[in-house]
Backbone as XML, in Angstrom:
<?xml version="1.0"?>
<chain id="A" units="angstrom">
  <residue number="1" name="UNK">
    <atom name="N" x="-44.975" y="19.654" z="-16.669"/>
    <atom name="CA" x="-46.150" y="19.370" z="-15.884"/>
    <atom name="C" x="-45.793" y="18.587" z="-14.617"/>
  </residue>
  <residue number="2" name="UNK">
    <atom name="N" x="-44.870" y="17.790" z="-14.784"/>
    <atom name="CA" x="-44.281" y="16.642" z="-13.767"/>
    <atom name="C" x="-44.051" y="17.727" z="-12.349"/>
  </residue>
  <residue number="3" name="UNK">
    <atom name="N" x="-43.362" y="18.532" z="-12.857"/>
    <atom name="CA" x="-42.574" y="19.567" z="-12.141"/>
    <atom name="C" x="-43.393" y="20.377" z="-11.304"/>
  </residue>
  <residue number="4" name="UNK">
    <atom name="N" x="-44.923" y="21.228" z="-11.531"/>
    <atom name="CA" x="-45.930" y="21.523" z="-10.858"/>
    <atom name="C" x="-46.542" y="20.318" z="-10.129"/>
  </residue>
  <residue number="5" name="UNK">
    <atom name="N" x="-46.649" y="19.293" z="-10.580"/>
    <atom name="CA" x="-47.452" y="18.304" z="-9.056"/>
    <atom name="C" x="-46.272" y="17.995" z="-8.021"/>
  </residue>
  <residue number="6" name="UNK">
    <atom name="N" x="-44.775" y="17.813" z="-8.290"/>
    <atom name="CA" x="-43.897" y="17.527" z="-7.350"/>
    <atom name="C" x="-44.141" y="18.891" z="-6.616"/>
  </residue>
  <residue number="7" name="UNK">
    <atom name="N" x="-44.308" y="20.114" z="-7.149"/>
    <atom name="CA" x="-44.358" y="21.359" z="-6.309"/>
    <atom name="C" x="-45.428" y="21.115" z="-5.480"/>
  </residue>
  <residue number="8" name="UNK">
    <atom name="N" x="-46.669" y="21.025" z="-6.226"/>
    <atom name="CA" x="-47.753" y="20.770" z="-4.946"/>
    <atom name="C" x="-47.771" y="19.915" z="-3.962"/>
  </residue>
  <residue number="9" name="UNK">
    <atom name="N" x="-47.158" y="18.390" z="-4.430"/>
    <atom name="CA" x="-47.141" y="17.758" z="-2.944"/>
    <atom name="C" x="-46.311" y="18.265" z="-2.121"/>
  </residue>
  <residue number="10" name="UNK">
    <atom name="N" x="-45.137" y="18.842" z="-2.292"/>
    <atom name="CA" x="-44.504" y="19.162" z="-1.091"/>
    <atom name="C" x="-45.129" y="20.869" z="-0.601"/>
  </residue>
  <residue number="11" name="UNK">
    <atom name="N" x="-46.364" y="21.231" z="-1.245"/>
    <atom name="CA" x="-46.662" y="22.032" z="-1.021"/>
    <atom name="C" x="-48.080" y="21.672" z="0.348"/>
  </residue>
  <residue number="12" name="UNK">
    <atom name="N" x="-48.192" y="20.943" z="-0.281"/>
    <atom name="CA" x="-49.407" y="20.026" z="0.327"/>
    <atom name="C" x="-49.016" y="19.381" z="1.777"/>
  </residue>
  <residue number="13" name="UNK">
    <atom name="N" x="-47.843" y="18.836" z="1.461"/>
    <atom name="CA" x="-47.126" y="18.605" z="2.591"/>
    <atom name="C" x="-46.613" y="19.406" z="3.591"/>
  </residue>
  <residue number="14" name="UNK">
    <atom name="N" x="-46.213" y="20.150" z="3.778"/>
    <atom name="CA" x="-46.048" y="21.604" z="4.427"/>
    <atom name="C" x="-47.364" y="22.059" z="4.457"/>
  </residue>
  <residue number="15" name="UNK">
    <atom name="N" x="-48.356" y="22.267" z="3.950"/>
    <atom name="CA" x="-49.481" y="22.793" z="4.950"/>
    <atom name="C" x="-50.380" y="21.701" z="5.894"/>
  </residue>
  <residue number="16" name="UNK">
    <atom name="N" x="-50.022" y="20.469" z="5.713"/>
    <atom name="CA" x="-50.719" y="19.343" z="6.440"/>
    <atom name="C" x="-49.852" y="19.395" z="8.108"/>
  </residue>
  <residue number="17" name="UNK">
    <atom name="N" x="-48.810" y="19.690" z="7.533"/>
    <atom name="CA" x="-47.735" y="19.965" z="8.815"/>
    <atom name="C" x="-47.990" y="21.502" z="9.499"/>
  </residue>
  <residue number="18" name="UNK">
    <atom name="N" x="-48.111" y="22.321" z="9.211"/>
    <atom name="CA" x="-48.669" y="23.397" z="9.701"/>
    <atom name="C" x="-49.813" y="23.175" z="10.342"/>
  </residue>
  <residue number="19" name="UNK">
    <atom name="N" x="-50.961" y="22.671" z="10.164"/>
    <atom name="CA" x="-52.312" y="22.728" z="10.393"/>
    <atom name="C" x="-52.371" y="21.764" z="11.244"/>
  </residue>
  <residue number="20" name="UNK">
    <atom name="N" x="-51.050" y="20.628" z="11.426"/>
    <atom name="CA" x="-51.864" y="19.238" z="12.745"/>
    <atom name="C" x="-50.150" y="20.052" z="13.659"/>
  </residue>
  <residue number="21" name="UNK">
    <atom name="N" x="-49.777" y="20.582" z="13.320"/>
    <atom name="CA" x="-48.750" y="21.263" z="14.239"/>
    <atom name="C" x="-49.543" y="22.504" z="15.299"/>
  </residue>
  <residue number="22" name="UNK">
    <atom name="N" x="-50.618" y="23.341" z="14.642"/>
    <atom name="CA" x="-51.478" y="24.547" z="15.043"/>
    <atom name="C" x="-51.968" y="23.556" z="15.862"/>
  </residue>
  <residue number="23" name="UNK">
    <atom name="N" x="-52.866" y="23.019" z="15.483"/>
    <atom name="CA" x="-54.035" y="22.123" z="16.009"/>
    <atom name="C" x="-53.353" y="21.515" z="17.287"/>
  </residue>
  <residue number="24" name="UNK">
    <atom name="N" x="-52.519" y="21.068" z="17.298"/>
    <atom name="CA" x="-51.252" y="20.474" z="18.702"/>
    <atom name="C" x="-51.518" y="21.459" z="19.467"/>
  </residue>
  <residue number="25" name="UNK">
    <atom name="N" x="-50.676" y="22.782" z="19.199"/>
    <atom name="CA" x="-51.044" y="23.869" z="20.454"/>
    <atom name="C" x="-52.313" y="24.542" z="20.628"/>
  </residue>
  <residue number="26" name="UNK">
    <atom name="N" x="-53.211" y="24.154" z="20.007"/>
    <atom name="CA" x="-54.464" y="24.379" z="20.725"/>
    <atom name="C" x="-54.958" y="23.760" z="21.258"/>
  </residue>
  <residue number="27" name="UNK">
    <atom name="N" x="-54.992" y="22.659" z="20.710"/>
    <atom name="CA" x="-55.871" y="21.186" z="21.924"/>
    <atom name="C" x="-54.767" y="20.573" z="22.826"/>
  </residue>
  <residue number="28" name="UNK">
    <atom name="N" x="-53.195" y="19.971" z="22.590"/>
    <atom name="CA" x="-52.444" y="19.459" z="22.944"/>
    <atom name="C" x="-52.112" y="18.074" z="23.293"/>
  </residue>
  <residue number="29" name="UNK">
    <atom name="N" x="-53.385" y="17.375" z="21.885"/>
    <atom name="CA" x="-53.465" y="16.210" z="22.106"/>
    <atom name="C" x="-52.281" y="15.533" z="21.410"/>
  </residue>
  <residue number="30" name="UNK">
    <atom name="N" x="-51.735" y="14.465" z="21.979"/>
    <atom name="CA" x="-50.021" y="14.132" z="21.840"/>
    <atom name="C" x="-50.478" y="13.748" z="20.091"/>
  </residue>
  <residue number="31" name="UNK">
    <atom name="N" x="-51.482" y="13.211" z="19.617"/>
    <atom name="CA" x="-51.568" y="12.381" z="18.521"/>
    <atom name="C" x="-51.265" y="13.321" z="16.993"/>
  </residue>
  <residue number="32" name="UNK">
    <atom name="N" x="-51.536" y="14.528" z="17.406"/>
    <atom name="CA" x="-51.759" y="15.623" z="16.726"/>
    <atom name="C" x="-50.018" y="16.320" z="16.370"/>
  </residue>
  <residue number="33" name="UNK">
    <atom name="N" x="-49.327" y="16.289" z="17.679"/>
    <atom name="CA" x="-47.636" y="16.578" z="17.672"/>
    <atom name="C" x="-47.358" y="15.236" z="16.640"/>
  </residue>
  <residue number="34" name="UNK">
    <atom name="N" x="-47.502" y="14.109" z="17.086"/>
    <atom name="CA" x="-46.659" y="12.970" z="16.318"/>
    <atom name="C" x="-47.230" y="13.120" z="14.749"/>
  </residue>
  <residue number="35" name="UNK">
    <atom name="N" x="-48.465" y="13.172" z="14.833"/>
    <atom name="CA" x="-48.963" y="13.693" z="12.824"/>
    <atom name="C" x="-48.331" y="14.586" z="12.416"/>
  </residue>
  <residue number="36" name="UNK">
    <atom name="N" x="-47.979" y="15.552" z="12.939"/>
    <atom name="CA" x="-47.624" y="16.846" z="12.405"/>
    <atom name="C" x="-45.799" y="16.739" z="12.424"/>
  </residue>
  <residue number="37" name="UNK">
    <atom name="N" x="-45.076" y="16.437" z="13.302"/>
    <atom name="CA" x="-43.785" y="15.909" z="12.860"/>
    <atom name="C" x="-43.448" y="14.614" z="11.880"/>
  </residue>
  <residue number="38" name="UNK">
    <atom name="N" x="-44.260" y="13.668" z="11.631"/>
    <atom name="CA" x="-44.885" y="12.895" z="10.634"/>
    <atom name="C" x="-44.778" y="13.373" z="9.305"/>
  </residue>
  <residue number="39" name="UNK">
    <atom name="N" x="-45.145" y="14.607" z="9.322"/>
    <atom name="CA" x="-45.478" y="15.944" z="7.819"/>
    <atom name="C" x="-44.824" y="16.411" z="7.768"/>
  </residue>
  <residue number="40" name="UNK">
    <atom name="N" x="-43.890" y="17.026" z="8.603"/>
    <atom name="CA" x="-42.651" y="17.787" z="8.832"/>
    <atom name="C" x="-41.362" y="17.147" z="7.657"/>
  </residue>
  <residue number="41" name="UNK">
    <atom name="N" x="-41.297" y="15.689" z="8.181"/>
    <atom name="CA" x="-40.341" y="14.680" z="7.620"/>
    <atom name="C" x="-40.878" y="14.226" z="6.254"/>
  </residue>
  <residue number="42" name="UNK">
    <atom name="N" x="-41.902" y="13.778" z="5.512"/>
    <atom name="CA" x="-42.717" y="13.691" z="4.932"/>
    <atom name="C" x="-42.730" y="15.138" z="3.879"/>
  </residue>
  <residue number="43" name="UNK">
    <atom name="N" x="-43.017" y="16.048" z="4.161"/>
    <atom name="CA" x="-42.463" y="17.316" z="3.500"/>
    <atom name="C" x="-41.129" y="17.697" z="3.032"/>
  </residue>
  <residue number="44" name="UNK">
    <atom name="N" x="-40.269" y="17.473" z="3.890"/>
    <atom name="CA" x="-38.900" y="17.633" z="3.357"/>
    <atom name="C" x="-38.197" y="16.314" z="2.470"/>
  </residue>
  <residue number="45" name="UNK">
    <atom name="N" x="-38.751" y="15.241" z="2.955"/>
    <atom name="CA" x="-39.233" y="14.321" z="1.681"/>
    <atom name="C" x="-39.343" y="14.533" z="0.174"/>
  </residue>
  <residue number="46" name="UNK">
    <atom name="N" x="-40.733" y="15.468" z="0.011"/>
    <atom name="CA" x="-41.398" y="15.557" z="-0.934"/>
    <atom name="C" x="-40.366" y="16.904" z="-1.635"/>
  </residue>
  <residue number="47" name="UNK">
    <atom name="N" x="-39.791" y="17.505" z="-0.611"/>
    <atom name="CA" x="-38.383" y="18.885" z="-1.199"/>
    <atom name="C" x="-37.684" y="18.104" z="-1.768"/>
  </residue>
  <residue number="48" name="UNK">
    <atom name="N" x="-37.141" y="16.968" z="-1.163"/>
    <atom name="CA" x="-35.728" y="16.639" z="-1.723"/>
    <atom name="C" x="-36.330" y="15.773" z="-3.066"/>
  </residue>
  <residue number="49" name="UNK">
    <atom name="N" x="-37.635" y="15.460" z="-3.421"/>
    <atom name="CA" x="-38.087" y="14.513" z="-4.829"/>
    <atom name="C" x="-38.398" y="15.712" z="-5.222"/>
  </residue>
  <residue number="50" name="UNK">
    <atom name="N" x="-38.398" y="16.912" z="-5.501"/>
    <atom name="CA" x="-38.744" y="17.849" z="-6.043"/>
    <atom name="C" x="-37.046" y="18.870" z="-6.555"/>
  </residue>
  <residue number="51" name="UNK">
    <atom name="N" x="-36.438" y="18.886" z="-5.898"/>
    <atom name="CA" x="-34.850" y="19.021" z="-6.068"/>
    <atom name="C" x="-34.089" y="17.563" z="-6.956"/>
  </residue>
  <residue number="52" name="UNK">
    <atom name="N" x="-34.351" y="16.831" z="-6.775"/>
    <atom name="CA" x="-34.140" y="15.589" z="-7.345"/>
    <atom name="C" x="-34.460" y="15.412" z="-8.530"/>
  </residue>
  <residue number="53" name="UNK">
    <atom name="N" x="-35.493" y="15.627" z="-8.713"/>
    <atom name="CA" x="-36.125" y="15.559" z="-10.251"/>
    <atom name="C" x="-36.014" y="16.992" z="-11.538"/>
  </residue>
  <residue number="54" name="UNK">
    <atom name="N" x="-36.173" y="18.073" z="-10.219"/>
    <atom name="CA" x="-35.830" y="19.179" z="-11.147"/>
    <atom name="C" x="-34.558" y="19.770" z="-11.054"/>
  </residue>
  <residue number="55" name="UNK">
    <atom name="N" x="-34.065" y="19.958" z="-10.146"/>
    <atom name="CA" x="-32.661" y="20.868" z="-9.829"/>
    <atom name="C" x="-31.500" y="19.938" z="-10.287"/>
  </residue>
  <residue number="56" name="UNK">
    <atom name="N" x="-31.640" y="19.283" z="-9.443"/>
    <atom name="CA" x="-29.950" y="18.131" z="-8.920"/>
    <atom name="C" x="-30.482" y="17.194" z="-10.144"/>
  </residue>
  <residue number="57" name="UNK">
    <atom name="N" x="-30.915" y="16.910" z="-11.423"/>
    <atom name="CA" x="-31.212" y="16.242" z="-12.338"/>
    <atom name="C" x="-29.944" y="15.043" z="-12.818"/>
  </residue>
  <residue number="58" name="UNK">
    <atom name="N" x="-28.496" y="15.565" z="-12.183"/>
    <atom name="CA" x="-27.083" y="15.033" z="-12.483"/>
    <atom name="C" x="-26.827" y="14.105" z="-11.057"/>
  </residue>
  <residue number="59" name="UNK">
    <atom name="N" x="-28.088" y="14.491" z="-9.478"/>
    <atom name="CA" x="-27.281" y="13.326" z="-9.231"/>
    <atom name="C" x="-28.555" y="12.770" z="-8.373"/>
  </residue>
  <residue number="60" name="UNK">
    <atom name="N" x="-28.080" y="11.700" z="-8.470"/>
    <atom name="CA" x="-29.562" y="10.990" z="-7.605"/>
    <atom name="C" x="-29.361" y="10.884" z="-5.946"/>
  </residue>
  <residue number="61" name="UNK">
    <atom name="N" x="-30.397" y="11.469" z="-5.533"/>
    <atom name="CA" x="-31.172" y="11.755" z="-4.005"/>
    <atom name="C" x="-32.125" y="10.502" z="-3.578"/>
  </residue>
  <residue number="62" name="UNK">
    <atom name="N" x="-32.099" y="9.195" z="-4.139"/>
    <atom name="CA" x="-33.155" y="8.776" z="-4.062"/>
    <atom name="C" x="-33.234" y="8.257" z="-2.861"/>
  </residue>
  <residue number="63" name="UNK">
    <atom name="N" x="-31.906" y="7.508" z="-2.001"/>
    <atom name="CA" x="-31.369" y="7.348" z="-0.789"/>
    <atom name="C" x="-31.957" y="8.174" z="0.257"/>
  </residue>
  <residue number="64" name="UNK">
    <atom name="N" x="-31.529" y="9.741" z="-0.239"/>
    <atom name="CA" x="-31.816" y="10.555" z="0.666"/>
    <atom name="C" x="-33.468" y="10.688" z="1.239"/>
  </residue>
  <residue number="65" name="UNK">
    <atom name="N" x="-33.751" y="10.933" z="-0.017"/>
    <atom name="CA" x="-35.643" y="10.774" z="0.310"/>
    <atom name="C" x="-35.908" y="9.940" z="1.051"/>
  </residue>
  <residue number="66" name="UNK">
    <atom name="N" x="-35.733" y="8.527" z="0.674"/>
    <atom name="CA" x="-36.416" y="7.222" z="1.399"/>
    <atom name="C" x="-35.822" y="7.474" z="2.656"/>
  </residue>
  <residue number="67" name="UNK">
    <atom name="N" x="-34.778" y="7.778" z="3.142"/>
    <atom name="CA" x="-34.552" y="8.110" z="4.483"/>
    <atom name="C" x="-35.256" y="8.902" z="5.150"/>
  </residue>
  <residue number="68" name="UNK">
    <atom name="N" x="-35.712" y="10.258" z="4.574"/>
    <atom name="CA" x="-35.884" y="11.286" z="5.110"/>
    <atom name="C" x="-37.590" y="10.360" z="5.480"/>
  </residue>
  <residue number="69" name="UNK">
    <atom name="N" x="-38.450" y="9.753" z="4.222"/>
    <atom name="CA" x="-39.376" y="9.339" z="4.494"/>
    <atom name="C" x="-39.425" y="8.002" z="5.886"/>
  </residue>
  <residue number="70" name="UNK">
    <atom name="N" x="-38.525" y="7.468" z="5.723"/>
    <atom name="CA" x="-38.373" y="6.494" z="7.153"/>
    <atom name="C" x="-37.985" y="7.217" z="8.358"/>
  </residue>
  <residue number="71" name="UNK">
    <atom name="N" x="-37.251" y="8.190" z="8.644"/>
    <atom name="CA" x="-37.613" y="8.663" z="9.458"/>
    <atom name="C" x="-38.502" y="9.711" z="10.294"/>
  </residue>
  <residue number="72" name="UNK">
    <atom name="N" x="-39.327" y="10.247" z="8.521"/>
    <atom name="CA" x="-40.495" y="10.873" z="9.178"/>
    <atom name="C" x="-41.750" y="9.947" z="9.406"/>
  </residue>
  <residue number="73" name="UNK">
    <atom name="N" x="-41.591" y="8.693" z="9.496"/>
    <atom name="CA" x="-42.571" y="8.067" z="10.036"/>
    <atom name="C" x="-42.138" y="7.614" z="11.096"/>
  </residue>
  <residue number="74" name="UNK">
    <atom name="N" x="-41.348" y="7.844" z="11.801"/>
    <atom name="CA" x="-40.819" y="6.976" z="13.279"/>
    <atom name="C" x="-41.603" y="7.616" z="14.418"/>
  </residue>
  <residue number="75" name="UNK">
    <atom name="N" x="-41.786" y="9.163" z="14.503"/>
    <atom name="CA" x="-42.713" y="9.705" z="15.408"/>
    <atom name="C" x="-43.700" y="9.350" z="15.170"/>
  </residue>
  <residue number="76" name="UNK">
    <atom name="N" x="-44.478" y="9.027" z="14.229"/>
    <atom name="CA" x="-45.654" y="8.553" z="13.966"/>
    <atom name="C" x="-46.030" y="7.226" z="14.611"/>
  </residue>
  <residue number="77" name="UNK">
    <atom name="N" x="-45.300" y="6.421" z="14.029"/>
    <atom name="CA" x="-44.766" y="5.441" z="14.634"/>
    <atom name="C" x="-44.858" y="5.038" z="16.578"/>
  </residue>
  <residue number="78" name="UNK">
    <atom name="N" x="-44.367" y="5.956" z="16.656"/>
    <atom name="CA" x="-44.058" y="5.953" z="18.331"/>
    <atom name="C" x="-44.914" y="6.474" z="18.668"/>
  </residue>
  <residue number="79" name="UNK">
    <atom name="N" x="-45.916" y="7.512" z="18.030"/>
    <atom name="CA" x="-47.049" y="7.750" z="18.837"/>
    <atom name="C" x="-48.392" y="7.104" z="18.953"/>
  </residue>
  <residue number="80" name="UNK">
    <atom name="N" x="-48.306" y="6.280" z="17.743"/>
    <atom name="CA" x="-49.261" y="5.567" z="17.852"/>
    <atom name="C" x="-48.997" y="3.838" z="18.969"/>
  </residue>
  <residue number="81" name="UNK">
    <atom name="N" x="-47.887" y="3.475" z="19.432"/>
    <atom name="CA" x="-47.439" y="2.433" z="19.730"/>
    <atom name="C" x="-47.663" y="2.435" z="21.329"/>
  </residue>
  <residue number="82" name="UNK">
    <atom name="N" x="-46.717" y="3.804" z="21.325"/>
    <atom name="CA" x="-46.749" y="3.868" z="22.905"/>
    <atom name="C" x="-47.603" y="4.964" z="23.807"/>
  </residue>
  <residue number="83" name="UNK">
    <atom name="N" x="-47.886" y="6.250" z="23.111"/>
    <atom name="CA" x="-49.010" y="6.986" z="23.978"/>
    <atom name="C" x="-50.490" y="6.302" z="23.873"/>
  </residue>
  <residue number="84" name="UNK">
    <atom name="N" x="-51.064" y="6.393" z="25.351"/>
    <atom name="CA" x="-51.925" y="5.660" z="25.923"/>
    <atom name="C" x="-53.372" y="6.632" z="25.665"/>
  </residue>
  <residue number="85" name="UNK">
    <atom name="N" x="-53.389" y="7.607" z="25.228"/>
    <atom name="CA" x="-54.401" y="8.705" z="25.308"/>
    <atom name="C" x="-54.662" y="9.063" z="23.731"/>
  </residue>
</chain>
């Protein structure tokens, strides 16, 4: 059961990133690029705790995740800090 919700969040995650990534090139509001690369990082996140827990069970990723998650918040990060609009 563990194994289907790790699938959905990173399933979940990848379409949150799709949809504020679309939404970017239609309106082109900067806030919408930094959310959506936000999800991007955040998604591949939620791959590597999903490989981690089910696949690679022999070696721990946990490093890797928390990275992948710190740096998918840095665009986020920066867009909320420094764009003015």
């Amino acid at each position: 059961m563990a194994k289907i919700i790790y699938a959905l969040c990173a399933l979940t995650s990848f379409a949150c990133a799709f949809l504020l990534l679309r939404s970017y090139i239609g309106n082109k509001y900067r806030l919408l690029l930094w959310s959506g690369l936000c999800f991007v990082g955040l998604a591949i996140s939620n791959l590597l705790l999903v490989l981690d827990k089910t696949t690679l069970v022999s070696q721990d990723l946990s490093t890797f995740r928390l990275l992948a998650s710190l740096v998918a918040l840095l665009p986020l990060l920066y867009g909320l800090i420094w764009e003015d609009k």
